[in-house]
C-alpha beads as a LAMMPS data file, in Angstrom:
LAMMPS data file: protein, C-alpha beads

213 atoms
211 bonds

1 atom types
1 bond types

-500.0 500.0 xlo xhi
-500.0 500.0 ylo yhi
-500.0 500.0 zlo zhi

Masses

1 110.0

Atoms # bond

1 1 1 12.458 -15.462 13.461
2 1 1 14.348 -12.260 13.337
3 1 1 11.594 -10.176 14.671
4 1 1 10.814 -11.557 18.139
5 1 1 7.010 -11.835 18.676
6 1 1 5.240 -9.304 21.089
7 1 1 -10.741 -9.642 -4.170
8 1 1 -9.745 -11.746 -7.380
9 1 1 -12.561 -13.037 -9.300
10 1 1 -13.001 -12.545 -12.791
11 1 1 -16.111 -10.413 -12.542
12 1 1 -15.786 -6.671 -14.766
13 1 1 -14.930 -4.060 -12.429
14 1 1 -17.657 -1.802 -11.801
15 1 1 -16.833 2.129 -10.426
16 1 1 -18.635 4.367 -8.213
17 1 1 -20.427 7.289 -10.347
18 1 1 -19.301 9.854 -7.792
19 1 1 -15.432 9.235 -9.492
20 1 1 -16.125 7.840 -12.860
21 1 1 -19.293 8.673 -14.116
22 1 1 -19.065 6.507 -17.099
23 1 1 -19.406 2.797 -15.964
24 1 1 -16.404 1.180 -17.640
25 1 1 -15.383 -2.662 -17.694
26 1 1 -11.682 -2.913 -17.421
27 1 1 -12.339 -5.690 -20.044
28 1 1 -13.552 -4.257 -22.499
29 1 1 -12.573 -0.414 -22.536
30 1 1 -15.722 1.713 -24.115
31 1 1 -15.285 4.543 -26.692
32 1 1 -14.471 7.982 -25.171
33 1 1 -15.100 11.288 -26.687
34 1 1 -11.740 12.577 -24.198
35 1 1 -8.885 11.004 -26.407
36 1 1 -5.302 10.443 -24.929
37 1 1 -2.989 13.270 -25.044
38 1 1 -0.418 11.688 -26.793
39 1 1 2.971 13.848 -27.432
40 1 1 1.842 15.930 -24.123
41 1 1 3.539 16.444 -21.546
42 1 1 3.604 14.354 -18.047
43 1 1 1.622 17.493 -16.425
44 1 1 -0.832 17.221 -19.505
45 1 1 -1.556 13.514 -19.356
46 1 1 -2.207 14.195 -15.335
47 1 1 -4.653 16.966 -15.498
48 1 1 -6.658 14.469 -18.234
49 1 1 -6.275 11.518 -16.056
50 1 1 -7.584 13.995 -13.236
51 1 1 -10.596 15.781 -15.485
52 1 1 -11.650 12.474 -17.575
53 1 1 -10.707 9.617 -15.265
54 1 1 -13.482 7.096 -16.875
55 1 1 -11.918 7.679 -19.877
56 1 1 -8.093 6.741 -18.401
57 1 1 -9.430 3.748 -17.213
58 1 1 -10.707 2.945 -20.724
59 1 1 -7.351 3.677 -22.080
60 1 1 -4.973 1.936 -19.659
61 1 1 -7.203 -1.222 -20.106
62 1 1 -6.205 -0.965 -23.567
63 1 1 -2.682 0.183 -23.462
64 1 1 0.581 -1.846 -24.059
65 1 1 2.530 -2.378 -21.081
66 1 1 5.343 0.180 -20.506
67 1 1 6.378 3.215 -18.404
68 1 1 3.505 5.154 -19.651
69 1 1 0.550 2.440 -18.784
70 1 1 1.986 1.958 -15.281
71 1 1 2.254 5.918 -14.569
72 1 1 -1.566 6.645 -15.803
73 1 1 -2.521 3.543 -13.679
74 1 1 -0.882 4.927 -10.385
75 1 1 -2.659 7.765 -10.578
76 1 1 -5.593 6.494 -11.586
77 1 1 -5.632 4.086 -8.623
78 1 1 -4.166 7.200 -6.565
79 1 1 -7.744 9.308 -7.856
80 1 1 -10.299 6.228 -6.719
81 1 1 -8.187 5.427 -3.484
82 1 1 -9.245 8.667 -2.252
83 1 1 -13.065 7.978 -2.245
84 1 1 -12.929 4.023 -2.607
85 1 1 -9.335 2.622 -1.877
86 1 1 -11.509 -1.453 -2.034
87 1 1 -12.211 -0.821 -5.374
88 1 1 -8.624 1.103 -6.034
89 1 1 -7.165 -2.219 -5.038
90 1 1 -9.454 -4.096 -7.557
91 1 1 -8.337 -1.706 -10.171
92 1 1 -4.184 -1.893 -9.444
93 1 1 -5.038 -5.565 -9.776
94 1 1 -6.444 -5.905 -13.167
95 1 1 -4.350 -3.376 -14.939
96 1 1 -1.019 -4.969 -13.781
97 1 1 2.252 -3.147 -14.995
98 1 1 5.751 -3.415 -13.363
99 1 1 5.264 -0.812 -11.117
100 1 1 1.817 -2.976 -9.542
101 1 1 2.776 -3.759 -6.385
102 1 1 4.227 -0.651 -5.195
103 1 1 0.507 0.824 -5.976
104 1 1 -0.689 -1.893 -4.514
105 1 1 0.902 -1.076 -1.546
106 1 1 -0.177 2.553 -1.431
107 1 1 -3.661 1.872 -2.214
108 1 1 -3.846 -0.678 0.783
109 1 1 -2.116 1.915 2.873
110 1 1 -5.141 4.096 1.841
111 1 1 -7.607 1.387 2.689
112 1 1 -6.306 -0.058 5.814
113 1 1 -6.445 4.000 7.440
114 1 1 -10.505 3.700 5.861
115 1 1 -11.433 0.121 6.928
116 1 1 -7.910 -1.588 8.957
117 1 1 -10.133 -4.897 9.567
118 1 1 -11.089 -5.389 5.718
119 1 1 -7.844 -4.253 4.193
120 1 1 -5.951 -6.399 6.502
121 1 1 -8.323 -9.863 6.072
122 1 1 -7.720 -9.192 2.096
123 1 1 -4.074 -8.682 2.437
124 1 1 -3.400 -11.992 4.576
125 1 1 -5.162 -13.685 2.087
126 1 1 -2.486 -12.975 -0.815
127 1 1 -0.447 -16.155 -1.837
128 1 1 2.698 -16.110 0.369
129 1 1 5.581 -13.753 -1.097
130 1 1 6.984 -10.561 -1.071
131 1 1 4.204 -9.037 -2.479
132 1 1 2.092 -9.900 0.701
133 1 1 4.757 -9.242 2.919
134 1 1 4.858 -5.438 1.497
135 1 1 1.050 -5.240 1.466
136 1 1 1.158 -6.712 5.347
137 1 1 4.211 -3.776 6.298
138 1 1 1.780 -1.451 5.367
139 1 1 -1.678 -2.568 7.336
140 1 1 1.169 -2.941 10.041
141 1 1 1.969 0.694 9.707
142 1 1 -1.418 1.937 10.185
143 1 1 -2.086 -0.288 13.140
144 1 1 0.678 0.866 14.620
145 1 1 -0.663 4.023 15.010
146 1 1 -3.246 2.977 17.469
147 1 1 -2.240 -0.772 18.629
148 1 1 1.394 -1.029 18.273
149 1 1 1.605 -4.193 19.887
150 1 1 -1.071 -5.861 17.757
151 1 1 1.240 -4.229 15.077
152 1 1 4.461 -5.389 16.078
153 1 1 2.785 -9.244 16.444
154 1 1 1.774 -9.199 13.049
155 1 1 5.211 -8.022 11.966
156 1 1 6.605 -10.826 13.540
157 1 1 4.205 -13.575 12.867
158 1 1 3.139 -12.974 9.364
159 1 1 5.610 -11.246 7.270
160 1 1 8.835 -12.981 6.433
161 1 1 12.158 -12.192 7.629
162 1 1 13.964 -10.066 5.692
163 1 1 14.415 -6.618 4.488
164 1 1 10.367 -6.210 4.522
165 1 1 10.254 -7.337 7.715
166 1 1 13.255 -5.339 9.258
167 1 1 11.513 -2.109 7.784
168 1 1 8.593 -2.860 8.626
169 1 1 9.619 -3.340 12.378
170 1 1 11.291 -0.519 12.861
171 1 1 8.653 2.055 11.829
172 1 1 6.788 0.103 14.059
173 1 1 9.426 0.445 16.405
174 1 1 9.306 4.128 15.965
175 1 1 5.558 4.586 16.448
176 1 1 5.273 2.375 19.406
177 1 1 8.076 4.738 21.251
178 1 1 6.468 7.695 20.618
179 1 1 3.261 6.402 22.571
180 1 1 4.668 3.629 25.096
181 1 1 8.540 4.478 25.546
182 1 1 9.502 1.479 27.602
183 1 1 7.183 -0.787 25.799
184 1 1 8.627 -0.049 22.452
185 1 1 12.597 -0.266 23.787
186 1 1 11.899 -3.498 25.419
187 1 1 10.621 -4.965 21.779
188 1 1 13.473 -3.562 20.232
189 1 1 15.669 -5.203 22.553
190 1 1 13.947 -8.961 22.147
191 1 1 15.440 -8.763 18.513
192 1 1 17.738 -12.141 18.027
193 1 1 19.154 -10.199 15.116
194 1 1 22.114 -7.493 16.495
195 1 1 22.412 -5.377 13.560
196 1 1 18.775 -5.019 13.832
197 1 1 18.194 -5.072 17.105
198 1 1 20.918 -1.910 17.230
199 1 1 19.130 0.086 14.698
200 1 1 15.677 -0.602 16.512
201 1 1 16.623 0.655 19.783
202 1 1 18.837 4.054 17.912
203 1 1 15.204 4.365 16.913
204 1 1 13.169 4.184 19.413
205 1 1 15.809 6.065 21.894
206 1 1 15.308 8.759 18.952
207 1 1 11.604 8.555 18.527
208 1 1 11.036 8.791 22.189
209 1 1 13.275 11.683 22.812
210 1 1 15.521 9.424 25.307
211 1 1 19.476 10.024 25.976
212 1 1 21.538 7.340 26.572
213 1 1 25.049 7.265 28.758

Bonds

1 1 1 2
2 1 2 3
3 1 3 4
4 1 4 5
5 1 5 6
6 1 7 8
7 1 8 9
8 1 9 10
9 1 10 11
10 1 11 12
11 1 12 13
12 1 13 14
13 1 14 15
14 1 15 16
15 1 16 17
16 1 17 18
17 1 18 19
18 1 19 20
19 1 20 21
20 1 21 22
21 1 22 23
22 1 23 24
23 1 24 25
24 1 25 26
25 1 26 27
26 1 27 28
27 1 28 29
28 1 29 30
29 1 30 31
30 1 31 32
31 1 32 33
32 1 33 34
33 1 34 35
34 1 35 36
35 1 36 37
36 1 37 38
37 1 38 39
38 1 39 40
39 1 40 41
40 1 41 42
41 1 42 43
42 1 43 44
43 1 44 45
44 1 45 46
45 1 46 47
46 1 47 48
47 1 48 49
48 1 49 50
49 1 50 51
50 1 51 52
51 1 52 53
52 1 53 54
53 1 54 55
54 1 55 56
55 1 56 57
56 1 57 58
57 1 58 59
58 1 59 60
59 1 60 61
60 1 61 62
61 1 62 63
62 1 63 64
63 1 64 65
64 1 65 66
65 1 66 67
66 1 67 68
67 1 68 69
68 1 69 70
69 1 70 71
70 1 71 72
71 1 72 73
72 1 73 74
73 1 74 75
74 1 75 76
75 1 76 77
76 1 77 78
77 1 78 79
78 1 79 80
79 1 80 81
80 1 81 82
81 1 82 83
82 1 83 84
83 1 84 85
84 1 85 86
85 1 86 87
86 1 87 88
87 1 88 89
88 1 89 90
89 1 90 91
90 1 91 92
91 1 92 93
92 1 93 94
93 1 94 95
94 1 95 96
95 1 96 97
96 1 97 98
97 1 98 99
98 1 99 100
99 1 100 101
100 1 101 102
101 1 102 103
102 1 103 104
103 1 104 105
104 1 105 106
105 1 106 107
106 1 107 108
107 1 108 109
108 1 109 110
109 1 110 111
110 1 111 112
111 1 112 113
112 1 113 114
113 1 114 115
114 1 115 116
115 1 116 117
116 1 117 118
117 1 118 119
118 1 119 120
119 1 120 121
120 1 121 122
121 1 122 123
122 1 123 124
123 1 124 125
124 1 125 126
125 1 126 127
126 1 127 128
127 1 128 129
128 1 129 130
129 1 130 131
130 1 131 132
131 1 132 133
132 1 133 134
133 1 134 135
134 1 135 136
135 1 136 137
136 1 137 138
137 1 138 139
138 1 139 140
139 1 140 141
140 1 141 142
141 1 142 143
142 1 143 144
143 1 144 145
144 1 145 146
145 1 146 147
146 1 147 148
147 1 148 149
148 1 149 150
149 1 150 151
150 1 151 152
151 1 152 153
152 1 153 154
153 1 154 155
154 1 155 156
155 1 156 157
156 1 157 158
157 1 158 159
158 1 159 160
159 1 160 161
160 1 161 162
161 1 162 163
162 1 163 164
163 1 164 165
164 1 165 166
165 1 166 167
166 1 167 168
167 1 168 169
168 1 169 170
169 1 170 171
170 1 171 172
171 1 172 173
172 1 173 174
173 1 174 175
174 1 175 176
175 1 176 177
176 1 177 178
177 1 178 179
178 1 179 180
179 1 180 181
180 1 181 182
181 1 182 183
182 1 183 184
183 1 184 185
184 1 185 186
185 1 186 187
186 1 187 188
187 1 188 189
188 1 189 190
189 1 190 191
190 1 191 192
191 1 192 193
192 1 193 194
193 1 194 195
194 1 195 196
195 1 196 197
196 1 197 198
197 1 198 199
198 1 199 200
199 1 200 201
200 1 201 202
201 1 202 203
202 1 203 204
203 1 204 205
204 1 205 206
205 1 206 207
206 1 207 208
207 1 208 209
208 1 209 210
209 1 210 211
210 1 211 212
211 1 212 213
């Protein structure tokens, strides 16, 4: 291992009234009296998506897929993230695109600072991939912040090696100096991997403000 060791039913998706009013299935979009801007600007469709977010929702349920559908869904699942990052994760997951798992990966960054325990337990249960590996780097991050050890664990027992895992490690890395110094540098060191075991210990030398001869 190159890092040494130290909700998807079917059911309609239901918001919270305190971000959309309007109760919208993602199934089955409902009529809105807040068309789409089309021909606006990016700045235009934003501060619609922002003033009538029920009605995006109805709309990107509806829309072909395409650059357009997967930038109104980003910020849509940016919007309910902020009050209810669960249900933001529900959201990403129904309306797809090819930008889905990068929001994913935001919105469970949003989560797992909310509710680490919850966000965490749904992320380990994605099929294995590097979709869950992402999703894991990020619940990593966030523990990191306050267990780096229980961070740098799950970095090395549940996400793959890789690039993923090498990234993920070495923000880990980073946060771990800036709280336990010698802790952090002797993690860095355990690496098997040189190239990465170099960079980890440039970065924790760097995050902890230490000089070497």
């Amino acid at each position: 291992m190159p890092v040494a060791s130290a909700p998807g039913d079917s059911t309609p998706i239901r918001l919270p009234d305190r971000v959309f009013p309007a109760r919208y299935a993602v199934e089955k979009p409902a009529p809105t009296t807040a068309p789409f801007p089309a021909g606006g600007t990016w700045d235009e469709i934003r501060d619609w998506v922002k003033s009538h977010p029920s009605a995006a929702l109805a709309w990107a349920a509806g829309a072909p897929p395409g650059p357009l559908h997967d930038s109104v869904a980003e910020l849509i699942c940016s919007l309910l993230a902020a009050s209810d990052p669960a249900q933001a994760v529900a959201v990403a997951e129904r309306l797809g695109g090819n930008g889905a798992t990068n929001v994913m990966a935001n919105v469970v960054l949003q989560w797992a600072a909310r509710d680490e325990p919850a966000a965490s337990a749904w992320a380990a249960a994605q099929p294995p991939g590097e979709e869950r590996d992402l999703l894991l780097s990020r619940i990593a991050l966030v523990q990191s912040k306050s267990n780096p050890a229980e961070a740098a664990k799950l970095v090395a027992e549940q996400i793959s090696p890789g690039p993923v895992q090498e990234e993920a490690a070495i923000s880990v890395a980073s946060q771990w100096a800036a709280q336990d110094p010698n802790a952090a540098l002797e993690w860095a060191q355990s690496f098997p991997n040189y190239g990465l075991r170099h960079r980890a210990v440039l970065e924790v030398e760097h995050a902890a403000g230490m000089t070497t001869e």
